[in-house]
VOGU-3710 file (C-alpha; in Angstrom, 3 decimals, decimal comma):
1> xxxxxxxxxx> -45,933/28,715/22,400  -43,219/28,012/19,778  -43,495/28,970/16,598  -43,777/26,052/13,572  -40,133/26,798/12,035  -38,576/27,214/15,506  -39,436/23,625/16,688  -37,977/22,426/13,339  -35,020/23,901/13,568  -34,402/23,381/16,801
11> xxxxxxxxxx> -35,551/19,000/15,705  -32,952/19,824/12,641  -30,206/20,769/15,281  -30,630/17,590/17,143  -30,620/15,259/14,338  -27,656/17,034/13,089  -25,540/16,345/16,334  -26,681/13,038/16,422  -24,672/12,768/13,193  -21,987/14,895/13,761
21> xxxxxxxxxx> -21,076/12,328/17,593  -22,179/9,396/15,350  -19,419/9,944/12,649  -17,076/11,195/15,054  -16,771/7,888/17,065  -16,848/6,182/13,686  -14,352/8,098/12,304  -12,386/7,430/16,077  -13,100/3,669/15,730  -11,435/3,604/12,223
31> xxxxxxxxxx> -8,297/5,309/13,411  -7,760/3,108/16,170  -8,108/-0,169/14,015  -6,631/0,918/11,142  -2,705/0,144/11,718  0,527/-0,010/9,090  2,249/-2,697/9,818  5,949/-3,171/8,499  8,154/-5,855/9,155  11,556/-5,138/8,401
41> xxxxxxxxxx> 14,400/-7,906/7,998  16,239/-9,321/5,695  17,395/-13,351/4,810  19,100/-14,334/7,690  16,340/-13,435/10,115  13,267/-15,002/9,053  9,917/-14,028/10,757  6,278/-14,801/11,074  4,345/-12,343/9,046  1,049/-11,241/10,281
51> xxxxxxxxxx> -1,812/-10,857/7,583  -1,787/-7,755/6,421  1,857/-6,589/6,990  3,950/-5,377/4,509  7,949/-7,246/4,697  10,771/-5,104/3,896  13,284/-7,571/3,617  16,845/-5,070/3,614  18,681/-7,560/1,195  16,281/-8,034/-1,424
61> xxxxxxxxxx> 18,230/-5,389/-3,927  21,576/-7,435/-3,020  19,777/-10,985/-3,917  18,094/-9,550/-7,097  21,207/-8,054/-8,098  22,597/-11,755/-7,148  20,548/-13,170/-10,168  21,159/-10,741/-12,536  24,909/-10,971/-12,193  24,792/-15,211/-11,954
71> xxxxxxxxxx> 27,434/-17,403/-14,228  28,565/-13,938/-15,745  31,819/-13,920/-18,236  34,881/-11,670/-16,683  34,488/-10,157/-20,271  32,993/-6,597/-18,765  31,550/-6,472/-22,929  29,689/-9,692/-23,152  28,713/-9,532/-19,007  27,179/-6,413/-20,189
81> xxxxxxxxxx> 25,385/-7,504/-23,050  23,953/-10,699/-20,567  22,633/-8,413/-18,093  20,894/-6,003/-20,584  19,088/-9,302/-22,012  17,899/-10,354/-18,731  16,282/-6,879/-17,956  14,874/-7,321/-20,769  13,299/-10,545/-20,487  12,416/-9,758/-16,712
91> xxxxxxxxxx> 10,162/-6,945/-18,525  8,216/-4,440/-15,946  7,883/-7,510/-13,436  11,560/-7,435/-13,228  11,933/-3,457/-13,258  8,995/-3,114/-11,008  10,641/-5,939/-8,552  14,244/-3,727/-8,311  12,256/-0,301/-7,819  10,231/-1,982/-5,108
101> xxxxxxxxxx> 13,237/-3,715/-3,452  15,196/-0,014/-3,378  11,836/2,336/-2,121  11,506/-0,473/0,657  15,026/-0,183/1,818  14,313/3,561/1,615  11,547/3,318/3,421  13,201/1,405/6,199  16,035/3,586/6,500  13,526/7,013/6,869
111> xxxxxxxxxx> 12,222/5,352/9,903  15,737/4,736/11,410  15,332/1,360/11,559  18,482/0,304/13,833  18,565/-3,264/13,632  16,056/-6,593/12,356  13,905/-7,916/12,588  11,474/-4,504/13,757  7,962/-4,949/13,884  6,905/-1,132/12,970
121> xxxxxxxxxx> 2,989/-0,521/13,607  2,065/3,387/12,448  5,459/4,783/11,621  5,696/5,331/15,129  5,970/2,623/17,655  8,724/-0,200/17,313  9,323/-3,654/18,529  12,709/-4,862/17,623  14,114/-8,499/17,961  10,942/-10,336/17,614
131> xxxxxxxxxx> 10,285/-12,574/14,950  6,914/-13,191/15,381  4,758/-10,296/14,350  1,661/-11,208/15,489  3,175/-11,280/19,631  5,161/-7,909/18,610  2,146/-6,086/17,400  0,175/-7,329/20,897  3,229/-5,628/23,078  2,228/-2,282/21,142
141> xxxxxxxx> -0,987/-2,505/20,908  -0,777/-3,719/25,256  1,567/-0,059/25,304  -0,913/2,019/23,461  -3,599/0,928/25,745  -1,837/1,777/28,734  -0,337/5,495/27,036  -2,755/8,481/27,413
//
Protein backbone atom coordinates (compact mmCIF):
# COMPACT_ATOMS: atom_id res chain seq x y z
CA UNK A 1 0.00 0.00 0.00
CA UNK A 2 1.00 3.62 -0.80
CA UNK A 3 1.27 5.98 1.54
CA UNK A 4 -1.39 9.25 1.49
CA UNK A 5 1.41 11.94 0.42
CA UNK A 6 3.04 9.51 -2.05
CA UNK A 7 -0.13 9.10 -4.24
CA UNK A 8 -0.38 12.93 -4.19
CA UNK A 9 2.68 13.61 -5.28
CA UNK A 10 2.97 11.24 -7.60
CA UNK A 11 -1.18 12.87 -8.94
CA UNK A 12 0.86 16.40 -8.54
CA UNK A 13 3.59 15.06 -11.02
CA UNK A 14 1.07 14.13 -13.59
CA UNK A 15 -0.93 17.18 -13.58
CA UNK A 16 2.23 19.06 -13.75
CA UNK A 17 3.37 17.36 -17.11
CA UNK A 18 0.14 17.69 -18.42
CA UNK A 19 0.95 21.41 -18.22
CA UNK A 20 4.35 21.50 -18.91
CA UNK A 21 3.34 19.29 -22.94
CA UNK A 22 0.21 21.54 -22.87
CA UNK A 23 2.18 24.91 -22.92
CA UNK A 24 4.86 23.51 -24.85
CA UNK A 25 2.74 22.80 -28.02
CA UNK A 26 1.10 26.14 -27.30
CA UNK A 27 4.05 27.89 -27.02
CA UNK A 28 5.15 25.67 -30.54
CA UNK A 29 1.82 26.68 -32.17
CA UNK A 30 2.54 30.43 -31.49
CA UNK A 31 5.97 30.30 -33.03
CA UNK A 32 4.90 28.75 -36.07
CA UNK A 33 2.01 31.35 -36.73
CA UNK A 34 3.54 34.16 -35.56
CA UNK A 35 5.55 35.57 -38.77
CA UNK A 36 7.31 39.26 -39.57
CA UNK A 37 6.46 40.11 -42.62
CA UNK A 38 8.39 42.97 -44.56
CA UNK A 39 7.85 44.08 -47.87
CA UNK A 40 10.53 46.00 -49.19
CA UNK A 41 10.26 48.32 -52.42
CA UNK A 42 10.18 51.48 -53.27
CA UNK A 43 7.81 53.83 -55.95
CA UNK A 44 8.42 52.36 -59.05
CA UNK A 45 7.52 48.83 -58.00
CA UNK A 46 4.25 48.85 -56.48
CA UNK A 47 2.96 45.67 -54.65
CA UNK A 48 0.04 44.04 -52.99
CA UNK A 49 0.47 44.29 -49.30
CA UNK A 50 -0.73 41.50 -47.20
CA UNK A 51 -2.54 42.49 -43.82
CA UNK A 52 -0.28 42.66 -41.40
CA UNK A 53 3.02 43.43 -43.28
CA UNK A 54 5.07 46.14 -42.62
CA UNK A 55 6.27 48.20 -46.33
CA UNK A 56 9.65 49.53 -46.42
CA UNK A 57 9.40 51.52 -49.33
CA UNK A 58 13.60 52.38 -50.06
CA UNK A 59 12.70 55.93 -51.49
CA UNK A 60 10.55 57.28 -48.95
CA UNK A 61 13.60 59.56 -47.34
CA UNK A 62 14.30 60.77 -51.11
CA UNK A 63 10.38 61.73 -51.65
CA UNK A 64 10.09 63.35 -48.15
CA UNK A 65 13.15 65.15 -48.70
CA UNK A 66 11.34 65.94 -52.26
CA UNK A 67 8.68 68.03 -50.31
CA UNK A 68 10.70 69.68 -48.05
CA UNK A 69 12.99 71.06 -50.71
CA UNK A 70 9.74 71.95 -53.29
CA UNK A 71 9.59 75.64 -55.11
CA UNK A 72 12.81 76.50 -52.99
CA UNK A 73 14.72 80.04 -53.77
CA UNK A 74 18.55 79.42 -55.12
CA UNK A 75 19.12 81.93 -52.17
CA UNK A 76 20.97 79.02 -49.87
CA UNK A 77 19.76 81.95 -46.80
CA UNK A 78 16.10 82.21 -47.44
CA UNK A 79 15.95 78.18 -48.82
CA UNK A 80 17.21 77.69 -45.40
CA UNK A 81 14.97 79.67 -43.49
CA UNK A 82 11.84 77.78 -45.75
CA UNK A 83 12.93 74.47 -44.80
CA UNK A 84 13.40 75.21 -41.02
CA UNK A 85 9.61 76.55 -41.14
CA UNK A 86 8.33 73.50 -42.67
CA UNK A 87 9.98 71.20 -39.97
CA UNK A 88 8.48 73.13 -37.94
CA UNK A 89 5.05 73.08 -39.02
CA UNK A 90 5.40 69.24 -39.89
CA UNK A 91 5.90 69.06 -35.89
CA UNK A 92 6.76 65.33 -34.47
CA UNK A 93 4.44 63.86 -37.36
CA UNK A 94 6.90 65.24 -39.72
CA UNK A 95 10.15 64.35 -37.56
CA UNK A 96 8.70 61.05 -36.65
CA UNK A 97 7.85 60.41 -40.60
CA UNK A 98 11.88 61.16 -41.65
CA UNK A 99 13.22 58.95 -38.61
CA UNK A 100 10.87 56.20 -39.70
CA UNK A 101 11.66 56.54 -43.45
CA UNK A 102 15.74 56.32 -42.51
CA UNK A 103 15.44 53.16 -39.63
CA UNK A 104 13.35 51.38 -42.49
CA UNK A 105 15.95 51.82 -45.11
CA UNK A 106 18.30 50.68 -42.33
CA UNK A 107 16.48 47.99 -41.64
CA UNK A 108 16.35 46.83 -45.21
CA UNK A 109 19.87 47.21 -45.84
CA UNK A 110 20.86 44.88 -42.41
CA UNK A 111 19.02 42.16 -44.10
CA UNK A 112 20.97 42.54 -47.43
CA UNK A 113 18.17 43.15 -49.26
CA UNK A 114 19.62 42.84 -53.01
CA UNK A 115 16.96 44.01 -55.09
CA UNK A 116 12.71 44.93 -54.86
CA UNK A 117 10.33 44.16 -54.42
CA UNK A 118 11.43 41.18 -51.45
CA UNK A 119 8.82 39.68 -49.58
CA UNK A 120 10.94 38.98 -46.18
CA UNK A 121 8.92 36.58 -43.68
CA UNK A 122 11.17 36.12 -40.19
CA UNK A 123 14.35 37.92 -41.07
CA UNK A 124 15.23 34.85 -42.65
CA UNK A 125 13.58 33.53 -45.70
CA UNK A 126 13.21 35.77 -48.94
CA UNK A 127 11.09 35.92 -51.99
CA UNK A 128 12.30 38.49 -54.37
CA UNK A 129 10.50 39.79 -57.59
CA UNK A 130 7.02 39.21 -56.53
CA UNK A 131 4.67 41.83 -56.12
CA UNK A 132 2.05 40.17 -54.59
CA UNK A 133 2.75 39.35 -51.00
CA UNK A 134 0.15 37.28 -50.17
CA UNK A 135 1.44 34.38 -53.24
CA UNK A 136 5.18 35.21 -51.96
CA UNK A 137 4.50 34.46 -48.38
CA UNK A 138 2.58 30.93 -49.64
CA UNK A 139 6.04 29.91 -51.63
CA UNK A 140 7.75 30.24 -48.03
CA UNK A 141 5.48 29.12 -46.04
CA UNK A 142 5.08 25.79 -49.07
CA UNK A 143 9.37 25.77 -48.38
CA UNK A 144 9.16 25.73 -44.66
CA UNK A 145 6.80 22.90 -44.78
CA UNK A 146 8.84 20.85 -46.87
CA UNK A 147 12.48 21.96 -44.74
CA UNK A 148 13.20 19.78 -41.63
Amino acid sequence: MTAPHSFVSQRLRAVGTALLLWSALFASSQAATATEVLVITDSAHPVQVAAGARVIELDLPARIEAELAAGLPTDPARASVIVQQRLREGGQDLQRRIGRAYQDVADAWGLGIAKVPAVVVDRRYVVYGESDVARATARIETYRRTQP
